[in-house]
C-alpha angles and dihedrals in degrees: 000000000000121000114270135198143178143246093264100043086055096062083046094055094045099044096050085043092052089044095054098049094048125029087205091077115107131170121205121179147136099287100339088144119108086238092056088046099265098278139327086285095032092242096134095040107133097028103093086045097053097034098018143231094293088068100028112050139190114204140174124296086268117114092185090063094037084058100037085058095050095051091047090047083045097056084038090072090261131118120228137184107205114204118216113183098216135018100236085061089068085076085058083076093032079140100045095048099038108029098042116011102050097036106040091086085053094034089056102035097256098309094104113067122186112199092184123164119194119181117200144182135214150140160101119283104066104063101237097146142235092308095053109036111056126128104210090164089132102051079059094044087051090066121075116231100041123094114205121208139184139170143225099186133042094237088052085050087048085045099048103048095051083057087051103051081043095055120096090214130081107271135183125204120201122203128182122237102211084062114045080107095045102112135215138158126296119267112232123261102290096013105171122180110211107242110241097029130109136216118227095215095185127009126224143168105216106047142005122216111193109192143141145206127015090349095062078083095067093044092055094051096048093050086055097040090055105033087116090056107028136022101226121184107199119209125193110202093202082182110067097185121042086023118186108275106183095051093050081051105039087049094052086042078070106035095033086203118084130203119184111182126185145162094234118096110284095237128078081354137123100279088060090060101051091043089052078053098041088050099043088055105032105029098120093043094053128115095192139357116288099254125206140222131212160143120271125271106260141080109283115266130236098214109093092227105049088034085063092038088059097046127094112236145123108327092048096055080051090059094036093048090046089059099044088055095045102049081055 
């Protein structure tokens, strides 16, 4: 059997890969020193002892200071990872994050990089509540100058955030909670995955579902589940923005019927977006309208059976399948 690891041995491997290939690479967040437990989910245990505190960094409860840090050491020539615990408190440095770090290369006319790396947590499954458990990742894709990343699989997490940390642009990498134990195999010495490309993780001739994160799962069950009855092709975006356009389009040039499933809530999200792409460019090739798939409108609740009620998963890409193929 092939070696396996988790979510969270994964950031630990990229990051103490990362931090080994380039001194430049710091790392600032609430309790991310060995002496405060690595981390709320233990993911950075190990790295202060082994760089330091100098490049791993523990600061105050305070996300608009953690972020106004990062973007400072960014334009200073280093290359930070800044850790938010959740990702609701991203909208703590709005300002920082927005305003500064994904506009300074534009702003000054490309003289000003900021290779800023933020990590971030989030999801339903653990019952940590409406202010925990949001997935915002479309107000951020909505924003140019920020690329927006999450993973399926612990070696694309691995892969990803080592682009991330590489790339001279602001990135943000999303990972969610209920799976930092969720194990895979483990990525090659030096596995990367390419920002801004996607994996076709099935191929099929009757629908496309595009998808990412957690969700890609269920996508992957049900496409099981139904291969008697449906030839699925399952694509995992792994960027969110900018996501991989001409593999969503040249997989639905093939299926003419489009599926995007997320957890975030269905309406003004990412899906919306990739269906208002999918449309512009196949209309006239389409046998019925793109559906989506997504959480209900509503903070997320606390309680574990309504928590599981609100959240997008198998049964409703059943329903939502079952409806693409019978409006054909």
């Amino acid at each position: 059997m092939s070696e396996q690891l988790n979510f969270g041995q994964a950031h630990n491997l990229a990051l103490t890969e990362a931090m080994e290939a380039d001194e430049k690479v710091i790392v600032l967040g609430e309790d991310v020193g060995d002496e405060q437990g690595g981390g709320v989910f233990k993911t950075m245990y190990g790295l202060s002892g082994k760089f330091g505190t100098d490049r791993v960094r523990s600061t105050a409860i305070a996300e608009q200071s953690i972020m106004g840090a990062a973007v400072g050491a960014a334009i200073a020539g280093y290359r930070p990872v800044a850790d938010i615990m959740f990702m609701n408190f991203l909208t703590v440095a709005m300002d920082q994050l927005v305003n500064h770090a994904a506009k300074l290369r534009f702003m000054s006319g490309g003289q000003t990089g900021v290779p800023l790396h933020v990590m971030t947590t989030t999801g339903t499954g653990r019952q940590f509540g409406g202010q925990h458990s949001d997935w915002l990742e479309s107000w951020f894709a909505h924003v140019p100058g920020l690329t927006i990343v999450t993973a399926s699989n612990p070696a694309d997490a691995k892969g990803l955030i080592l682009s991330c940390i590489e790339s001279d642009n602001p990135t943000i990498f999303i990972q969610h909670l209920a799976m930092m134990r969720v194990k895979g195999p483990m990525p090659e010495p030096g596995y990367r995955v390419p920002l801004g490309k996607a994996a076709v993780l099935t191929e099929g001739t009757d629908l496309t579902i595009v998808s990412y994160g957690r969700q890609v799962l269920d996508c992957l069950a049900v496409a099981e589940r139904l291969k008697n009855e449906v030839s699925i092709e399952v694509i995992d975006l792994r960027t969110i923005a900018p996501f991989d356009k001409e593999a969503v389009l040249n997989s639905v040039s093939k299926t003419k019927r489009a599926i995007v499933m997320h957890e975030a809530v269905k309406e003004y999200g990412v899906g919306a977006e990739i269906s208002s792409v999918i449309h512009e460019a196949l209309f006239a090739s389409l046998k019925a309208p793109v559906e989506r798939v997504g959480s209900k409108f509503s903070p997320v609740p606390f309680n574990p059976s309504l928590e599981k009620d609100w959240t997008a998963g198998e049964a409703e890409l059943e329903i939502a399948i079952r409806n693409v193929m019978g409006r054909s």
